[in-house]
py3Dmol code that shows the C-alpha trace and the ligand (Angstrom):
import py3Dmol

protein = """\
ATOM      1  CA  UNK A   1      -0.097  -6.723 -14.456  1.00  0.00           C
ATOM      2  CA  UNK A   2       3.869  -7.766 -14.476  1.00  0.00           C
ATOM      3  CA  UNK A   3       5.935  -8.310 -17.552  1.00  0.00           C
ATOM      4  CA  UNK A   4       7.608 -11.512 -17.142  1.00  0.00           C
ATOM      5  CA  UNK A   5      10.691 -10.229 -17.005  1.00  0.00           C
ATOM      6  CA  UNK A   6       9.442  -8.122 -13.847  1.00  0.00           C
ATOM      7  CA  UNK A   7       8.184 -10.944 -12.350  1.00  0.00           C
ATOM      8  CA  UNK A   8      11.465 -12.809 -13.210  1.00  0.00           C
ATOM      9  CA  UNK A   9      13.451 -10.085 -11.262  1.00  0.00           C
ATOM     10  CA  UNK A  10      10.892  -9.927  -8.182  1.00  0.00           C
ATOM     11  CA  UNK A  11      12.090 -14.065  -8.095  1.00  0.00           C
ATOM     12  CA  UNK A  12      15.397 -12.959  -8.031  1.00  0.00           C
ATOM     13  CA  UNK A  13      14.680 -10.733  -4.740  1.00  0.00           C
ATOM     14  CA  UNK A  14      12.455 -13.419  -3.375  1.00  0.00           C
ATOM     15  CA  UNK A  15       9.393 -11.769  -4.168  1.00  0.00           C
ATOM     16  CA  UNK A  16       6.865 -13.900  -5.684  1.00  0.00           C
ATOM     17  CA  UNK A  17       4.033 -12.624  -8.051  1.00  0.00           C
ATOM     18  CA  UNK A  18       1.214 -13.956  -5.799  1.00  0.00           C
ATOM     19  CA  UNK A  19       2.968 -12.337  -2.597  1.00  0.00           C
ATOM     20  CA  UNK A  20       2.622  -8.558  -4.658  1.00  0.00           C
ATOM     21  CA  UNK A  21      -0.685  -8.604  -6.019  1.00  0.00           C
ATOM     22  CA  UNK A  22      -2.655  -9.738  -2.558  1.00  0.00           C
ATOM     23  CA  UNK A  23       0.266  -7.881  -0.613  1.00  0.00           C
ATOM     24  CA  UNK A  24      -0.020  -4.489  -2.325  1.00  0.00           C
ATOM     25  CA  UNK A  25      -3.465  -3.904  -2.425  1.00  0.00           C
ATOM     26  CA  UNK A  26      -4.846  -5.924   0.577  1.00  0.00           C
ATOM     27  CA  UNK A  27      -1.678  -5.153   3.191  1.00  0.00           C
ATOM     28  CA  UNK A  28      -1.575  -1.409   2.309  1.00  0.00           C
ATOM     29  CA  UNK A  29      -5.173  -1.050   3.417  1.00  0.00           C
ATOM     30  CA  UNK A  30      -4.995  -3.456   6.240  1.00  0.00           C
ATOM     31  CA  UNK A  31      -1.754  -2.290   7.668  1.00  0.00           C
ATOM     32  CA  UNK A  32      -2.077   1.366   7.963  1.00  0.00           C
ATOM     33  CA  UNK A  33      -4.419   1.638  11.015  1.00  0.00           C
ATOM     34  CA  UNK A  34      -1.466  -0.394  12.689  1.00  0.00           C
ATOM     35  CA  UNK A  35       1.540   0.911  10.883  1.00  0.00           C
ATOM     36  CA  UNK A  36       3.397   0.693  13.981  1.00  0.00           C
ATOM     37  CA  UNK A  37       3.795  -3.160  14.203  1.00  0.00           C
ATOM     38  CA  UNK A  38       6.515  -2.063  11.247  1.00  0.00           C
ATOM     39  CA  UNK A  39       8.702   0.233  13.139  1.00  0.00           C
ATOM     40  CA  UNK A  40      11.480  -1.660  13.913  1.00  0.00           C
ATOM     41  CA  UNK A  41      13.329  -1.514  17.625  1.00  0.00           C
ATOM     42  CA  UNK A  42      16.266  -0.843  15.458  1.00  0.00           C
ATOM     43  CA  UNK A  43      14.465   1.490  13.379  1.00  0.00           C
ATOM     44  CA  UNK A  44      14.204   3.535  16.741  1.00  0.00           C
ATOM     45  CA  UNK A  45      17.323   5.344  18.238  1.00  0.00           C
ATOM     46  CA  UNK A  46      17.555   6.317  21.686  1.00  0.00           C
ATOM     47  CA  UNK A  47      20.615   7.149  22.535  1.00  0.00           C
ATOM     48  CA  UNK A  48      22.339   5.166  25.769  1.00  0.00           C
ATOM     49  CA  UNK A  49      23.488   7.664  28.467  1.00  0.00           C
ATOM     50  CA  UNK A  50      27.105   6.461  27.491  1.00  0.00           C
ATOM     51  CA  UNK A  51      26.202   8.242  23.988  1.00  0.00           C
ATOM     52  CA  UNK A  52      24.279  11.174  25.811  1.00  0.00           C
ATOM     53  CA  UNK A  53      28.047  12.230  27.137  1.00  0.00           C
ATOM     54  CA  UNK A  54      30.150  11.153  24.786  1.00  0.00           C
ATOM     55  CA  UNK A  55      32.731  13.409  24.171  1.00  0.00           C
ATOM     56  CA  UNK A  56      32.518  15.175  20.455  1.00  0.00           C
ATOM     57  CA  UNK A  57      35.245  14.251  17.926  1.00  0.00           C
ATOM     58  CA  UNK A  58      37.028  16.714  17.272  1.00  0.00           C
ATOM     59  CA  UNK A  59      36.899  17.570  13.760  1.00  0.00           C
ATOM     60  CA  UNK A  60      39.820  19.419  11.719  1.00  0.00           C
ATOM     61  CA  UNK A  61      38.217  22.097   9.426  1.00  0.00           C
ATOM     62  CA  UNK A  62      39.333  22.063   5.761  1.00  0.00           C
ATOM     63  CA  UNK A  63      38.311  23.868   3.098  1.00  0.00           C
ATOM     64  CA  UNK A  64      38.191  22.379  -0.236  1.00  0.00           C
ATOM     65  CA  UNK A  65      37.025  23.395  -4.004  1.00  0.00           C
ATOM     66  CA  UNK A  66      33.590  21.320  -4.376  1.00  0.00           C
ATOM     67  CA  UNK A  67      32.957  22.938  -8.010  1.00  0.00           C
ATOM     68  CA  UNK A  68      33.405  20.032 -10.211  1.00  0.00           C
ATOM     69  CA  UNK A  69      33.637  16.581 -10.039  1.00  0.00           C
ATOM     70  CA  UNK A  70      37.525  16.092 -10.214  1.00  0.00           C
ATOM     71  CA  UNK A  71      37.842  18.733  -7.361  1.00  0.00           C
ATOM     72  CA  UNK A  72      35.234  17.065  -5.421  1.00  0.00           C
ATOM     73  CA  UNK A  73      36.783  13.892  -5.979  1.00  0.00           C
ATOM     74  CA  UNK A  74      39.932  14.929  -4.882  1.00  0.00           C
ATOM     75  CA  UNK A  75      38.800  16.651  -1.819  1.00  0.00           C
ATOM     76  CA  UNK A  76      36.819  13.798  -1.043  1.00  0.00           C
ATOM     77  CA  UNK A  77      40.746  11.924  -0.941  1.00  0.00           C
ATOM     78  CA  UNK A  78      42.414  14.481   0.758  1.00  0.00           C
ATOM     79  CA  UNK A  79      40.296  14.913   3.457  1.00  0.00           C
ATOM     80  CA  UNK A  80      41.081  14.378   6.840  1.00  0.00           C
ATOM     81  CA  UNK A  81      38.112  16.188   8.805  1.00  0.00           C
ATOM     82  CA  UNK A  82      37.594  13.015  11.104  1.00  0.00           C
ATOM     83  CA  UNK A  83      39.349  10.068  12.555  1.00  0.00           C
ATOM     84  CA  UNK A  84      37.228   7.787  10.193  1.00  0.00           C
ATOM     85  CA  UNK A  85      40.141   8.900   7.908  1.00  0.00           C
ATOM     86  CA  UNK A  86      42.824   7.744   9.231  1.00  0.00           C
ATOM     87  CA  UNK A  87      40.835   4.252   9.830  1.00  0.00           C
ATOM     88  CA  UNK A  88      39.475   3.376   6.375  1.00  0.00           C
ATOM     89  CA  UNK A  89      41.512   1.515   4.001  1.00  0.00           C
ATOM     90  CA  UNK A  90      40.005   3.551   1.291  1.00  0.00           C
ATOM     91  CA  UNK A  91      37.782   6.801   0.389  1.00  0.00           C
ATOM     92  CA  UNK A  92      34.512   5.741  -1.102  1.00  0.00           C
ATOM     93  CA  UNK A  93      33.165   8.594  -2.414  1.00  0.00           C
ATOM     94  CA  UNK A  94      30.319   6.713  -5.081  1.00  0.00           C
ATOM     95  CA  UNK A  95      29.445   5.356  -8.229  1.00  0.00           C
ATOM     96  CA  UNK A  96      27.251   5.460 -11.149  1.00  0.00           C
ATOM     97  CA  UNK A  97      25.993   8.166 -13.842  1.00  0.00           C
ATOM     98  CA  UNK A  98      26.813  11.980 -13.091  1.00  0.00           C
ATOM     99  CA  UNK A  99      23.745  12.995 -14.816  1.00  0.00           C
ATOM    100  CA  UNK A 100      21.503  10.722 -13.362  1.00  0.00           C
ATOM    101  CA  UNK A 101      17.721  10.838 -12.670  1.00  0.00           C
ATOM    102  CA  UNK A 102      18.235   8.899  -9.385  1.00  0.00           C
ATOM    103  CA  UNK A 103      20.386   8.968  -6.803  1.00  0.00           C
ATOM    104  CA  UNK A 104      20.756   6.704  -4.070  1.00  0.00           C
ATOM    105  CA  UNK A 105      21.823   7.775  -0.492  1.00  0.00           C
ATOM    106  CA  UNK A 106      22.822   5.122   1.728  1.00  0.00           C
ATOM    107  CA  UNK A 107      24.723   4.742   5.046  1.00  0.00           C
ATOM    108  CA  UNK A 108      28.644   4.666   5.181  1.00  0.00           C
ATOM    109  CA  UNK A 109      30.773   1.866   3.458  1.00  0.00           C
ATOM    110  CA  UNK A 110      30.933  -1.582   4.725  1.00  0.00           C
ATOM    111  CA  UNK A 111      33.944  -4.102   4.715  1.00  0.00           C
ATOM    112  CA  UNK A 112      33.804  -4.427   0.992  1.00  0.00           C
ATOM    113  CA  UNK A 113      33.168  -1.124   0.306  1.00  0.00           C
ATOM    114  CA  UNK A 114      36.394  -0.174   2.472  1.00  0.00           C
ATOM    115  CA  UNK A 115      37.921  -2.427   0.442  1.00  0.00           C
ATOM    116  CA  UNK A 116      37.265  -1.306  -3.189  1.00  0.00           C
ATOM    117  CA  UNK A 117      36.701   2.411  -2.351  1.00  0.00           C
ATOM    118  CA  UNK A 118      33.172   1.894  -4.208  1.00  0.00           C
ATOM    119  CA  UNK A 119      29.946   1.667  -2.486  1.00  0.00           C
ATOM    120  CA  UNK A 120      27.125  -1.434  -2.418  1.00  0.00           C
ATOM    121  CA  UNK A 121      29.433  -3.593  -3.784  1.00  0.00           C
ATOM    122  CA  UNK A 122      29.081  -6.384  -0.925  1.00  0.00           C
ATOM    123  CA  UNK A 123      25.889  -8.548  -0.490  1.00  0.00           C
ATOM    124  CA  UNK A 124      23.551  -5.545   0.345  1.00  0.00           C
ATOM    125  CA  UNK A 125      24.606  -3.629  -2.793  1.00  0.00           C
ATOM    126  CA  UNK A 126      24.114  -6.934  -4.930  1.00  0.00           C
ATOM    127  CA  UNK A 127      20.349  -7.325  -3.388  1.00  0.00           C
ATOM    128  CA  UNK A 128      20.042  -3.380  -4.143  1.00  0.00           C
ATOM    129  CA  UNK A 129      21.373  -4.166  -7.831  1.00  0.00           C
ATOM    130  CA  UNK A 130      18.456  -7.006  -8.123  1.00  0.00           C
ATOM    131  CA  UNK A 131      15.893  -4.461  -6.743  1.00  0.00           C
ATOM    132  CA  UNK A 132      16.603  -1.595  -9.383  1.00  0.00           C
ATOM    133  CA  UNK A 133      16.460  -4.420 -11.995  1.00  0.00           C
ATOM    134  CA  UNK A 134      12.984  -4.837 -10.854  1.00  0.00           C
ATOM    135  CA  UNK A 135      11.959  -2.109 -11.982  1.00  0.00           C
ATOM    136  CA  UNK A 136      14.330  -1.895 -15.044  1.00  0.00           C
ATOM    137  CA  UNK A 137      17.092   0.312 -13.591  1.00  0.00           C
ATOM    138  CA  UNK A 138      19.977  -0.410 -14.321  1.00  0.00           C
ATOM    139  CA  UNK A 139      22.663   0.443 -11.435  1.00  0.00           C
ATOM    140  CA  UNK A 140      24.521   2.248 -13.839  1.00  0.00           C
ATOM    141  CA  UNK A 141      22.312   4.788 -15.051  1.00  0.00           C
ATOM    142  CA  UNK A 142      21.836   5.620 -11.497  1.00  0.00           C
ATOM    143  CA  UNK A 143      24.128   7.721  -8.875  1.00  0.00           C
ATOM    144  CA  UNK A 144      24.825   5.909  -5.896  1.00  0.00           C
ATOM    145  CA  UNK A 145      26.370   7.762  -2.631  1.00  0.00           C
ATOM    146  CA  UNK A 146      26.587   7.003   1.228  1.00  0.00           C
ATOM    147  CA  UNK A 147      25.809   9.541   3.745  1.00  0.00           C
ATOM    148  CA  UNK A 148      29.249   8.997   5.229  1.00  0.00           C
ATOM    149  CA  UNK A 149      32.474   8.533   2.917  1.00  0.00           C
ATOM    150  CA  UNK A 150      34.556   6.535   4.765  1.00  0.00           C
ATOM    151  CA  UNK A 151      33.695   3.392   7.253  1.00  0.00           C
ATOM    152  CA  UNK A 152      33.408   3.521  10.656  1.00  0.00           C
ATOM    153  CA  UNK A 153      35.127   1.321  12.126  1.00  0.00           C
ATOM    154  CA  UNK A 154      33.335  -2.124  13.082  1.00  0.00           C
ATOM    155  CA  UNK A 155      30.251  -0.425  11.152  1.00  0.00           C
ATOM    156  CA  UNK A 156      29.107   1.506  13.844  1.00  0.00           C
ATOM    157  CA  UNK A 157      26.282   4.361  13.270  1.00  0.00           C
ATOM    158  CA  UNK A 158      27.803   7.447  12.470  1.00  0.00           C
ATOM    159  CA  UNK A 159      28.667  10.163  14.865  1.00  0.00           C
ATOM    160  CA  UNK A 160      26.954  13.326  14.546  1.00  0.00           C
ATOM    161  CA  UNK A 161      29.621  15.287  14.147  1.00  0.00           C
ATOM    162  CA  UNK A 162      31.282  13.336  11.476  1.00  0.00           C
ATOM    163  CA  UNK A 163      28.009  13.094   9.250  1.00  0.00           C
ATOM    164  CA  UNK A 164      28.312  16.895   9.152  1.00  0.00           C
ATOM    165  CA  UNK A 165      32.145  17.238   8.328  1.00  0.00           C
ATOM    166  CA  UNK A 166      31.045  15.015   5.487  1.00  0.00           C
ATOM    167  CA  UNK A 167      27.613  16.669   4.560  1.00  0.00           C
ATOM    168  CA  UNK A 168      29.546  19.163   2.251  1.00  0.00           C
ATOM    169  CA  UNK A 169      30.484  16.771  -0.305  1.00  0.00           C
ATOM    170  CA  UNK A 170      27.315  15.028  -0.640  1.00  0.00           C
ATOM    171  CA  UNK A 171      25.405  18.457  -0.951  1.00  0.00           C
ATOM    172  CA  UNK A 172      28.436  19.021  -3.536  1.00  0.00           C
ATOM    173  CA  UNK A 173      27.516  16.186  -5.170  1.00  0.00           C
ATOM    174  CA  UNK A 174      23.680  16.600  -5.006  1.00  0.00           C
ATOM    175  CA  UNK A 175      24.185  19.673  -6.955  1.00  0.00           C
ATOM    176  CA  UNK A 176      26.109  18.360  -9.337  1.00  0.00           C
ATOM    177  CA  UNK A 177      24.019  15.944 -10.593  1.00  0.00           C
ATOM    178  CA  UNK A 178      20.709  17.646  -9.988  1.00  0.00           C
ATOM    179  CA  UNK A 179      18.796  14.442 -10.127  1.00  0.00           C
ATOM    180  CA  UNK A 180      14.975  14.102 -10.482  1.00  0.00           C
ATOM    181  CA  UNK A 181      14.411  11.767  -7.363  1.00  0.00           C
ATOM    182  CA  UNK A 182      16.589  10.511  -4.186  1.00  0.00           C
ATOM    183  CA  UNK A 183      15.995   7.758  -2.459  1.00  0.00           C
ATOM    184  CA  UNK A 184      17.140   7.296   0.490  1.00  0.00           C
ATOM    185  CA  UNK A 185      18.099   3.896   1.896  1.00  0.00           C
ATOM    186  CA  UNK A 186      18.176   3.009   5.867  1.00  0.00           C
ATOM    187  CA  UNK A 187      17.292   4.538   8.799  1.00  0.00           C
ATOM    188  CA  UNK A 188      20.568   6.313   8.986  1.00  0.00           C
ATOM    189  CA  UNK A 189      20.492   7.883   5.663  1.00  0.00           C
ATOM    190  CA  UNK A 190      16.623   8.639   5.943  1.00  0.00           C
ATOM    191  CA  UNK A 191      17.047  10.202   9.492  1.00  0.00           C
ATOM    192  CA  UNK A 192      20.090  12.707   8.500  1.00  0.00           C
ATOM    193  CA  UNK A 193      18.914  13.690   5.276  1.00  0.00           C
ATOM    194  CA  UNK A 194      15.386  14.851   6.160  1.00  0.00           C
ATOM    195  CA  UNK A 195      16.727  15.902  10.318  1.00  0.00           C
ATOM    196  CA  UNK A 196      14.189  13.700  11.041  1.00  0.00           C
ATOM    197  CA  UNK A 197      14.299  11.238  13.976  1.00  0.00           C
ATOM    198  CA  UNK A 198      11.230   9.594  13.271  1.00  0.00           C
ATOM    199  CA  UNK A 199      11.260   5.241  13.122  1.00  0.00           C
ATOM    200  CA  UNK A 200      11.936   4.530   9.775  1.00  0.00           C
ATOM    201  CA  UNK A 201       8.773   2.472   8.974  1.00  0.00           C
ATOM    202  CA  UNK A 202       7.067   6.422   9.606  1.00  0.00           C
ATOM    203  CA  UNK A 203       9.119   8.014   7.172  1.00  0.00           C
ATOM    204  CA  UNK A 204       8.849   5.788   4.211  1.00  0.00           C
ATOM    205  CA  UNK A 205       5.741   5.683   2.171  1.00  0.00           C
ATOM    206  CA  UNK A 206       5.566   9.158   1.798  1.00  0.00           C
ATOM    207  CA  UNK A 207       7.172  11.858  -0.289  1.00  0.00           C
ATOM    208  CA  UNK A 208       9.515  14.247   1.172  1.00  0.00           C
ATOM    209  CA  UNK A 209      11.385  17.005  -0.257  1.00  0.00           C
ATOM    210  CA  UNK A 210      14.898  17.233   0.753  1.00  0.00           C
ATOM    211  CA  UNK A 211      15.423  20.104   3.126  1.00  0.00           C
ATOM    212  CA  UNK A 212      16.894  23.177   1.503  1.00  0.00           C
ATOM    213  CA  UNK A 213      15.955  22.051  -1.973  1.00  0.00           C
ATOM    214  CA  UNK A 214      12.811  21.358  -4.057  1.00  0.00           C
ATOM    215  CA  UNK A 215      14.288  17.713  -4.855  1.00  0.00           C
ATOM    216  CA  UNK A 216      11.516  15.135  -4.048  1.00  0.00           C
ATOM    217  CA  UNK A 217      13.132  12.398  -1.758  1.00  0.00           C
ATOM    218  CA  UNK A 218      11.663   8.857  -0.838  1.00  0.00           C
ATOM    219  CA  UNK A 219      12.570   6.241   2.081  1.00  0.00           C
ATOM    220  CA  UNK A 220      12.924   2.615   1.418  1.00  0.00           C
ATOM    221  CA  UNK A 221      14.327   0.171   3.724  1.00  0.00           C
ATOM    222  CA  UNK A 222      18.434  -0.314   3.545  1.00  0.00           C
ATOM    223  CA  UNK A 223      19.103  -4.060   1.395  1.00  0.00           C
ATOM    224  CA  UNK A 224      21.305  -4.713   4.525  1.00  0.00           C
ATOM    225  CA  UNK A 225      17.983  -4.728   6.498  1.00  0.00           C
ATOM    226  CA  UNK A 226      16.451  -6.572   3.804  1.00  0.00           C
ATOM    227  CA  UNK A 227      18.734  -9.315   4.005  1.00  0.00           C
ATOM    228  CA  UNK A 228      18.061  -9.773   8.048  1.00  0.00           C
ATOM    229  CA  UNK A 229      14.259  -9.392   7.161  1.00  0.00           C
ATOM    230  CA  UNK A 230      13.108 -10.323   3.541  1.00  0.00           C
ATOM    231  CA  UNK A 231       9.480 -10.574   4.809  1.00  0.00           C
ATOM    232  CA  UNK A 232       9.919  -6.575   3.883  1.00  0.00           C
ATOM    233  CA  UNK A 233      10.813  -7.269   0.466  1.00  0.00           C
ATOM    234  CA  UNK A 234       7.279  -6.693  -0.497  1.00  0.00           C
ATOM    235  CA  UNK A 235       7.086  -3.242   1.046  1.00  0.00           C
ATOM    236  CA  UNK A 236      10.054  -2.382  -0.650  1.00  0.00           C
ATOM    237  CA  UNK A 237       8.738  -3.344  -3.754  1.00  0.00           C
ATOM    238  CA  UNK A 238       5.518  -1.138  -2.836  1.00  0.00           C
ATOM    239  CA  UNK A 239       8.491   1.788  -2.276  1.00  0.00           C
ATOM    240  CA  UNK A 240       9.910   1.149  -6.043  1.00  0.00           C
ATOM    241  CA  UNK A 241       7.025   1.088  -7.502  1.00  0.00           C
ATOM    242  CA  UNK A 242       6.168   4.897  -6.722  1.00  0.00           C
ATOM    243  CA  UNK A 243       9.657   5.385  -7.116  1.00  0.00           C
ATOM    244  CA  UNK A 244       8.983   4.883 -10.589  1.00  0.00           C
ATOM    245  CA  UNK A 245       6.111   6.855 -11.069  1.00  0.00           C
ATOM    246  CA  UNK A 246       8.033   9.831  -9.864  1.00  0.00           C
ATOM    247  CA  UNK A 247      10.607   9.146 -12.160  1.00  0.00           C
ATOM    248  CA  UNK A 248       8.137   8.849 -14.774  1.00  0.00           C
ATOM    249  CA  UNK A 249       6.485  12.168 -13.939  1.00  0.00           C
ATOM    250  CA  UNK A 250       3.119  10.341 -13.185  1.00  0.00           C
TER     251      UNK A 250
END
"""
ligand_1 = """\
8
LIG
N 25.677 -0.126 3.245
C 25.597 1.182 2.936
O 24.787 1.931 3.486
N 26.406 1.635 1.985
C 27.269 0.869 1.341
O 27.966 1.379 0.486
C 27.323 -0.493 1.691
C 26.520 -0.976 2.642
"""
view = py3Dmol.view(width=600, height=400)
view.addModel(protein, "pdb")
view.setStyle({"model": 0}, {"cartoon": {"style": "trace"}})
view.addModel(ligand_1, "xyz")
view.setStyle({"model": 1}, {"stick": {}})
view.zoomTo()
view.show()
């Protein structure tokens, strides 16, 4: 059963209590069998023959000190691996608690983002905020992070080559705070961190293990995505709930 106050936040993401309790039960069962009527044709990238031979950035090496959190942060300024660099207004290299239990892995920055050098902080990040209050997490006791650090300009996917210039300081960051649980938000973040190419609506409902760790790692649709298509709300809300159970060791 919800608290009222959970079903007060699940109004608050447009959820509403009759929606969940037919919807998790009933649609889990009926919709696996046909679990492909929820991959997305964005959720699937195939890339155009104009990406096939496009020619790779080229990416200045740098070395930096990734040992603590004021070196990372620094490094994170004073990089200049990629062109997405030189186009951002500013760095945006996360926010929240550095001992958290969760951490959040999202995409790149967006406009707002670029703006105020912190990440979710435009409409997607205030949907995001409403979801964690759904299941009483606050976004401040939580560690939230973008696969990329800087935009790209006009918000386009991220190159390859620039995800993995910027993969150091997000595995810096990863062991720093040592969380209990990622989740991973979008198709973009979901596909990088676990190398998997799979449609997104494959990879979530499951749990992973981030590659080269032991940390487990779960897919949710991105808020942006949300926005475009809140009939998903309710499968997102299926995604925090056993969110919360692995936070909760159960
Ligand atoms: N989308 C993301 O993936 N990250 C942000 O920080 C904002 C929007």
């Amino acid at each position: 059963m919800l608290t009222e106050r959970q079903q007060h936040c699940l109004h608050g993401i447009g959820i509403t209590a009759w929606q969940i309790r037919s919807s998790i039960s009933a649609r889990t069962e009926v919709d696996e069998p046909v679990a492909e009527q929820f991959i997305q044709p964005s959720d699937i990238e195939i890339p155009s023959a104009e990406e096939k031979t496009k020619p790779v950035e080229k990416i200045q090496s740098q070395v930096f000190d990734l040992t603590g959190w004021p070196q990372m942060l620094e490094a994170i300024e004073a990089c200049k691996m990629c062109e997405l660099a030189k186009s951002c207004t500013r760095k945006v290299p996360g926010k929240g608690q550095q001992q958290a239990d969760l951490m959040i892995i999202g995409e790149a920055p967006g406009h707002d983002e670029d703006l105020q050098g912190i990440p979710f902080v435009g409409r997607a990040g205030h949907l995001l905020d409403k979801v964690l209050n759904a299941i009483n997490l606050d976004s401040n006791n939580v560690y939230i992070t973008n696969i990329l650090k800087c935009r790209p300009p006009n918000n386009r996917d991220p190159h390859a080559d620039e995800v993995l210039a910027c993969s150091q300081f997000l595995q810096a960051q990863i062991k720093l705070i040592q969380p209990k649980v990622i989740l991973s938000v979008g198709r973009i973040s979901a596909q990088n961190l676990l190398k998997d190419h799979s449609p997104l609506g494959r990879l979530r409902d499951k749990e992973h293990v981030l590659p080269g760790t032991n940390l487990p790692l779960l897919v949710t649709y991105h808020p942006a995505y949300l926005l475009r298509n809140p009939a998903e709300k309710a499968k997102v809300w299926h995604d925090m709930k056993a969110l919360l159970r692995l936070l909760n060791n159960e």
